[in-house]
C-alpha positions in Angstrom: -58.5 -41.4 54.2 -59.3 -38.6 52.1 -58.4 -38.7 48.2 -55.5 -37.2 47.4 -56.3 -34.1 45.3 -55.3 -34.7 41.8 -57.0 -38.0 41.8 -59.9 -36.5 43.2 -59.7 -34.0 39.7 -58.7 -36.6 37.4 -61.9 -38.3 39.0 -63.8 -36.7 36.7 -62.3 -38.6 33.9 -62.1 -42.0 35.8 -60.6 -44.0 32.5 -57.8 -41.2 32.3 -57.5 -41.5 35.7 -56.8 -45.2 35.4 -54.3 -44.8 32.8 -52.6 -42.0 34.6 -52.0 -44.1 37.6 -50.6 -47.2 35.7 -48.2 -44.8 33.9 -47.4 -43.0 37.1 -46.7 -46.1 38.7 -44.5 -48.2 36.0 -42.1 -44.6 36.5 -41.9 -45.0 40.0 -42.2 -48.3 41.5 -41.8 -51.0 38.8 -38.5 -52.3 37.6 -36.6 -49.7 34.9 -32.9 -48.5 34.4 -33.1 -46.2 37.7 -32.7 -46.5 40.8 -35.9 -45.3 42.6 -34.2 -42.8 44.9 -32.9 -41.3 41.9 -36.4 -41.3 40.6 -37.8 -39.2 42.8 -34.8 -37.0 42.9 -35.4 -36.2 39.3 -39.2 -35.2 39.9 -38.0 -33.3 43.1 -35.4 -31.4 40.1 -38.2 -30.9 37.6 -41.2 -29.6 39.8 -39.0 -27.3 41.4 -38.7 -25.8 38.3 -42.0 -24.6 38.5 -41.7 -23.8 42.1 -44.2 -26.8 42.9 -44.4 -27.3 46.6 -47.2 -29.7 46.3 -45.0 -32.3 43.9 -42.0 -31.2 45.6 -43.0 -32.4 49.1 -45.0 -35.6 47.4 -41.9 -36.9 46.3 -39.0 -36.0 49.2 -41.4 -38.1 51.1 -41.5 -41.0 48.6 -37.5 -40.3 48.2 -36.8 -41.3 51.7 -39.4 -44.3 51.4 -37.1 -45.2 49.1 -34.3 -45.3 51.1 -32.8 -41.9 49.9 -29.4 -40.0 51.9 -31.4 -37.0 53.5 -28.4 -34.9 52.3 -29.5 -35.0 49.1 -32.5 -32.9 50.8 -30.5 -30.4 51.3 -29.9 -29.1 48.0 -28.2 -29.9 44.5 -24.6 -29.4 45.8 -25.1 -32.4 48.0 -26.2 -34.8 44.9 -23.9 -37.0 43.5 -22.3 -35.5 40.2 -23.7 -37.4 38.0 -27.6 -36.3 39.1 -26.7 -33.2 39.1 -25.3 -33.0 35.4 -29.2 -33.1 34.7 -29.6 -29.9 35.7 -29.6 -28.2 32.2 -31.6 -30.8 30.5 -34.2 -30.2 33.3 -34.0 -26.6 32.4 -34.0 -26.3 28.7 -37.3 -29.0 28.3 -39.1 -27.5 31.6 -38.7 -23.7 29.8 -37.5 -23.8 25.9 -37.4 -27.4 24.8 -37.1 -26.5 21.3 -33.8 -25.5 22.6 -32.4 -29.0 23.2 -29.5 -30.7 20.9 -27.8 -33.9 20.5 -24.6 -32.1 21.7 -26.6 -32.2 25.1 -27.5 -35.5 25.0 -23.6 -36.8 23.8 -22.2 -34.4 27.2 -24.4 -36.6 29.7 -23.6 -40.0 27.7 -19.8 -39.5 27.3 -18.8 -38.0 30.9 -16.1 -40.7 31.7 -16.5 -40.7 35.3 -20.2 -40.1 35.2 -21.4 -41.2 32.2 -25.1 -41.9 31.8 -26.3 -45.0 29.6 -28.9 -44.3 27.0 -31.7 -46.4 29.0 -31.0 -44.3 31.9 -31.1 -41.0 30.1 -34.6 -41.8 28.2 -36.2 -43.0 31.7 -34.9 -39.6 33.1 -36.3 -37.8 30.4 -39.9 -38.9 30.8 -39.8 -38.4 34.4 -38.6 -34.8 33.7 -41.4 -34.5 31.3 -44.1 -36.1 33.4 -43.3 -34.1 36.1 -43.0 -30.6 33.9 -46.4 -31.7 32.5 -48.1 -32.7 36.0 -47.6 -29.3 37.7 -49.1 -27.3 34.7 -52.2 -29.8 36.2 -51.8 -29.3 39.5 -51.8 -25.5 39.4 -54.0 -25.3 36.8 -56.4 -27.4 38.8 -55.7 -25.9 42.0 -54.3 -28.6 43.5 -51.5 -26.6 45.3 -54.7 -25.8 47.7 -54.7 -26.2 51.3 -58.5 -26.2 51.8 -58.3 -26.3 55.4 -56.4 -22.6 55.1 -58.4 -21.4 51.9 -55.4 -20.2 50.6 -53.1 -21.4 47.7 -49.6 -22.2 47.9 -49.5 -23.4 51.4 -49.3 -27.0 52.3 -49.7 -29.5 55.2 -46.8 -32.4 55.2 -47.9 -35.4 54.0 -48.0 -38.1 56.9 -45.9 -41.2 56.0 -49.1 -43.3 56.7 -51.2 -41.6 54.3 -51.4 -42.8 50.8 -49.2 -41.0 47.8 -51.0 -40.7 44.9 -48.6 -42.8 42.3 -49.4 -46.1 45.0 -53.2 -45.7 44.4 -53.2 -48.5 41.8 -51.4 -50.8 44.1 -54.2 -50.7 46.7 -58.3 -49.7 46.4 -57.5 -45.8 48.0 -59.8 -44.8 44.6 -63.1 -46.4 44.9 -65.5 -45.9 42.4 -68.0 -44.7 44.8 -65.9 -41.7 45.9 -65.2 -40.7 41.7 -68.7 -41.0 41.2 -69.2 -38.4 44.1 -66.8 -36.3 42.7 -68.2 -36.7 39.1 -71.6 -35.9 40.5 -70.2 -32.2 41.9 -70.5 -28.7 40.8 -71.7 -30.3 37.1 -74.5 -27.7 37.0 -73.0 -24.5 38.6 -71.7 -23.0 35.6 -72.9 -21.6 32.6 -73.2 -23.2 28.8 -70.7 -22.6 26.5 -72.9 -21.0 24.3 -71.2 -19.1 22.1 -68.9 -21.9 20.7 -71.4 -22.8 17.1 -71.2 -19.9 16.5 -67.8 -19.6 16.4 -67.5 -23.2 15.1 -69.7 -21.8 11.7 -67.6 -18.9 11.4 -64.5 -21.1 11.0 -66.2 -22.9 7.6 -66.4 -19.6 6.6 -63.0 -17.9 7.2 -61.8 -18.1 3.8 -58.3 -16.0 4.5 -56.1 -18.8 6.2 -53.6 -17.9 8.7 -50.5 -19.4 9.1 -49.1 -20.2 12.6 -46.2 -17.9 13.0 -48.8 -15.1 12.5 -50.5 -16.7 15.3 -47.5 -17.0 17.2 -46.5 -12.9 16.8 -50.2 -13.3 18.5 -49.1 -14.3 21.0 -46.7 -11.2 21.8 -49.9 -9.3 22.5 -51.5 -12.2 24.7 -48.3 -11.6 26.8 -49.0 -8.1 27.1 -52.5 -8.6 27.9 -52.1 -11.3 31.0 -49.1 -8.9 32.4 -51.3 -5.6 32.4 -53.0 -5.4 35.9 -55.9 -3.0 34.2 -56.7 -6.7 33.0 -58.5 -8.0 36.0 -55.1 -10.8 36.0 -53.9 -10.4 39.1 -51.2 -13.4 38.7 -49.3 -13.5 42.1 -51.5 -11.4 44.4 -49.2 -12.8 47.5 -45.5 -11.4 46.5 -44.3 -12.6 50.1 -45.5 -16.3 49.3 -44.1 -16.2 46.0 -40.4 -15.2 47.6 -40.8 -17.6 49.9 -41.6 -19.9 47.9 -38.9 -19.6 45.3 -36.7 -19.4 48.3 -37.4 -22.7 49.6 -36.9 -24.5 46.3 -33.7 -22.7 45.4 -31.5 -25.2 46.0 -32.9 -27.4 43.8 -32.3 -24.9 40.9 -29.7 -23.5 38.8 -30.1 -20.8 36.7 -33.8 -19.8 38.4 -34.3 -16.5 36.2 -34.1 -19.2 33.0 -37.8 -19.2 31.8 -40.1 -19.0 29.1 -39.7 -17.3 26.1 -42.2 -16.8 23.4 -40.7 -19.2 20.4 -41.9 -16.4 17.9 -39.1 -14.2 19.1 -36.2 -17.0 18.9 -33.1 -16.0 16.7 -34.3 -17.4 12.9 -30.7 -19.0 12.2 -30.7 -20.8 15.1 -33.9 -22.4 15.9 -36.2 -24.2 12.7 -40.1 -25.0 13.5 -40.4 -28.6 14.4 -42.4 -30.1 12.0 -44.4 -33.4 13.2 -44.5 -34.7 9.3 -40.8 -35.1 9.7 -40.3 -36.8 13.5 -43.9 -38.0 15.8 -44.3 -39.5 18.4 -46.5 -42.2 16.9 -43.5 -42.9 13.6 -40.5 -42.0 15.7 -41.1 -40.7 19.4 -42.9 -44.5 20.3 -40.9 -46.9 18.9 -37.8 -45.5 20.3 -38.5 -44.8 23.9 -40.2 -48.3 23.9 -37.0 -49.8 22.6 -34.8 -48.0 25.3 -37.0 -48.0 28.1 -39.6 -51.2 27.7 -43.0 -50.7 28.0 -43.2 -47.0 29.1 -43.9 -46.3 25.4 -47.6 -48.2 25.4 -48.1 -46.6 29.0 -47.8 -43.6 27.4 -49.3 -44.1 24.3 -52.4 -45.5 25.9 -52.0 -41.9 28.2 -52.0 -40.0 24.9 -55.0 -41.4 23.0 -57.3 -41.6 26.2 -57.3 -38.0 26.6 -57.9 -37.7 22.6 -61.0 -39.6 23.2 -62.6 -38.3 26.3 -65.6 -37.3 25.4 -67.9 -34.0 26.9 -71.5 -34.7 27.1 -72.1 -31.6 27.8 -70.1 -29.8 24.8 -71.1 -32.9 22.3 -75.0 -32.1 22.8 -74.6 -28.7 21.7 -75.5 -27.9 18.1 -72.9 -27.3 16.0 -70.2 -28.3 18.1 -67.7 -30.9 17.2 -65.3 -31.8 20.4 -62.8 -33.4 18.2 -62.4 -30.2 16.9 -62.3 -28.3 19.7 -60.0 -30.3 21.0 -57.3 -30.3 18.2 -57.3 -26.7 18.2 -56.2 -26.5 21.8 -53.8 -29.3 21.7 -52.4 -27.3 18.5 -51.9 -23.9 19.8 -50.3 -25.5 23.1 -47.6 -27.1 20.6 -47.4 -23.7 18.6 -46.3 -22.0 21.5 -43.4 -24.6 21.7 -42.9 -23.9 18.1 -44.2 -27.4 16.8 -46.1 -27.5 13.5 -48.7 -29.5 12.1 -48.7 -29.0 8.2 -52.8 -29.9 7.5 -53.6 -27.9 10.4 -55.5 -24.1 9.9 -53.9 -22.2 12.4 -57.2 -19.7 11.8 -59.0 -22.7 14.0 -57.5 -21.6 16.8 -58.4 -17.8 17.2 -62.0 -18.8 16.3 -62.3 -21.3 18.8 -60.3 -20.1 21.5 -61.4 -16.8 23.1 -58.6 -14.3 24.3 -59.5 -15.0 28.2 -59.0 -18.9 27.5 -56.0 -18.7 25.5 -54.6 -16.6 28.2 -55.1 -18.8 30.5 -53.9 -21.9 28.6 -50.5 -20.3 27.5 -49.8 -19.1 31.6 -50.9 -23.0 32.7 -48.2 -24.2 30.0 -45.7 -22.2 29.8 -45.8 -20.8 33.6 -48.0 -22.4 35.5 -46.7 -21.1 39.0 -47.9 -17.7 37.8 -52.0 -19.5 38.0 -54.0 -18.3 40.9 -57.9 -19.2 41.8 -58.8 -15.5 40.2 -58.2 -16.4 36.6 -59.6 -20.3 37.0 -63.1 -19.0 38.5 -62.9 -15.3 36.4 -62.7 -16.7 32.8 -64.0 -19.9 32.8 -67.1 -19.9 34.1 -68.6 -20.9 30.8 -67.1 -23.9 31.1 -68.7 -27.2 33.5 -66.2 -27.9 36.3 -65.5 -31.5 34.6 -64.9 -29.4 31.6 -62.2 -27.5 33.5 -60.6 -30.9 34.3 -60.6 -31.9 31.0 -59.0 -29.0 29.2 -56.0 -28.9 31.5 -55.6 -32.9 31.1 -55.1 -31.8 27.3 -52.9 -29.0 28.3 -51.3 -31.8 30.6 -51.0 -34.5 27.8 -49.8 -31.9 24.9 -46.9 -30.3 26.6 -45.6 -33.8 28.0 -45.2 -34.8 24.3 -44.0 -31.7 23.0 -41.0 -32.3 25.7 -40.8 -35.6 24.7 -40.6 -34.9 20.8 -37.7 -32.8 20.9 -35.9 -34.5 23.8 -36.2 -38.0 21.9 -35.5 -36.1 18.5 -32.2 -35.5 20.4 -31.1 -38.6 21.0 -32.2 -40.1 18.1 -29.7 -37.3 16.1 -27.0 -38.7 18.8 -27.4 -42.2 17.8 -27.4 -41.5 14.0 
């Protein structure tokens, strides 16, 4: 009866949670162009490419709920054809989305023997990105956990009687009582974030401006910094569980070395920045995926803006501190690193505000969230509250499934033109 653990995180934020829930659920269980086997297929596809056991295991149990062929189980090379010609769209958006084209999109839609339609290809698309976007969360969060063990990585099976997560809104397995528990923990066991007016006074007076590529070349050293073991980042201290684990999930891969790669060091003539002035998701991204795929655009929409508006007590009592601000320049530097620019944005914000510890941790949670442990969650954030914690990597959850979305539904939208 116990809740399952990223509702008990997201229980922190109980209106995000809320939204979360009816989003997860419209994706999964409600009427749309895909069959729900297929559904969970898909988020089987995309957590495996962040070797997510936790999400993995979720949904092969809700894909045979769903009446799924356990062959599929056995790997990609037992999936129909036309599942498995997502493969490289799962790829590119999980790892480089910038990399995406409309030449990707016409292969799926023009397949004569397994040809996608254009409803099915935008409902895939946001389960891709959902999914991408949910295991930054859950290792981020530690939700990977098995507490009975104390050890991360290592899962019990989910017992077809207990309650999955994405059904919570169908049934009362949330109670108020139980987020207002879990509210209630571990709020005072950390310190202040004290230095943050400081640093919020010293941005009024930067006067030299920084552009965001400059922040991006950054970001080379960042790299450097979170690889070098002298750091105190210890990323996979368990190089057994992390063979197994990529072992397991192998056959739902292709192309398994294909990861991350910093956009500042993309080839010029080939890749442009993305620039939000020219295609948003509130003037373009919206109306479009609404239009395809009905109603999944408020769902998400409503997704987007709550976390905007989640407020911290904590950090909105402290003098000098404006959230909103803090908040942009997080939700901006995740976008940088996916090469996405905001025109009236300082990029200079965000090496004020962010400290080198927090950034590091931000880019590994985006951009390679298996590579997370419990060392660099408890090490460099213990200025922060735990519902704090929560709160930054629903941001980090909510910014990257957009950025996937963005150039994914700038794709199509190239297609149809």
């Amino acid at each position: 009866g116990r809740l399952e653990a990223v509702i008990q995180q997201m229980g922190y934020h109980p209106q995000y949670l809320d939204s979360f829930l009816k989003t997860q659920h419209y994706l999964m269980h409600m009427d749309g162009p895909l069959p729900f086997d297929c559904r969970h297929y898909i988020a089987i596809m995309a957590a495996a490419r962040h070797q997510c056991r936790y999400l993995v295991n979720l949904h092969m149990l809700q894909f045979l709920r769903a009446g799924g062929d356990p062959q599929w189980l056995r790997g990609l090379d037992f999936i129909p054809p036309k599942l498995r010609n997502l493969n490289e769209i799962n790829k590119i958006l999980a790892h480089r989305p910038w990399l995406i084209t409309k030449e990707h999109i016409e292969k799926l839609l023009k397949i004569s023997d397994w040809t996608w339609s254009l409803a099915e290809l935008v409902h895939a698309v946001v389960l891709l990105a959902h999914c991408h976007a949910l295991a930054s969360f859950v290792f981020g969060c530690g939700c990977e956990q098995d507490e009975g063990l104390g050890c991360r990585g290592l899962l019990k099976p989910l017992s077809p009687v207990n309650q999955c997560f994405c059904e919570a809104t169908a049934g009362n397995g949330c109670s108020q009582e139980l987020l207002r528990i879990n509210r209630k923990r571990s709020l005072d066991s950390c310190m202040e974030l004290d230095s943050l007016p400081e640093r919020m006074q010293r941005i009024h007076m930067e006067n030299e401006g920084w552009e965001e590529m400059k922040l991006l070349q950054q970001d080379r050293e960042e790299a450097e910094y979170h690889s070098d073991p002298s750091a105190g980042l210890s990323l996979l201290t368990d190089t057994d569980r992390e063979v197994t684990g990529a072992t397991s999930l192998a056959c739902y891969m292709q192309d398994p070395d294909f990861g991350y790669q910093d956009f500042a060091r993309r080839d010029e003539d080939q890749t442009q920045v993305f620039r939000v002035q020219d295609y948003s998701w509130e003037d373009h991204g919206f109306s479009l995926v609404n239009r395809l795929y009905s109603d999944i655009g408020h769902l998400l929409d409503e997704k987007f803006r709550m976390v905007d508006g989640l407020q911290s007590s904590a950090m909105a009592k402290r003098q000098g501190c404006e959230p909103s601000v803090f908040k942009r320049g997080i939700w901006n530097y995740i976008h940088c690193m996916f090469g996405i620019r905001y025109d009236d944005y300082d990029y200079a914000e965000v090496n004020q505000l962010l400290e080198r510890m927090l950034k590091v941790y931000i880019k590994t949670v985006t951009c390679y969230p298996e590579k997370t442990n419990s060392e660099m969650f408890d090490r460099f954030w213990k200025q922060f509250k735990h519902s704090e914690k929560v709160h930054v990597n629903l941001l980090i959850l909510e910014a990257r499934m957009q950025a996937e979305l963005l150039y994914a539904l700038q794709a199509i939208t190239q297609y149809m033109i």
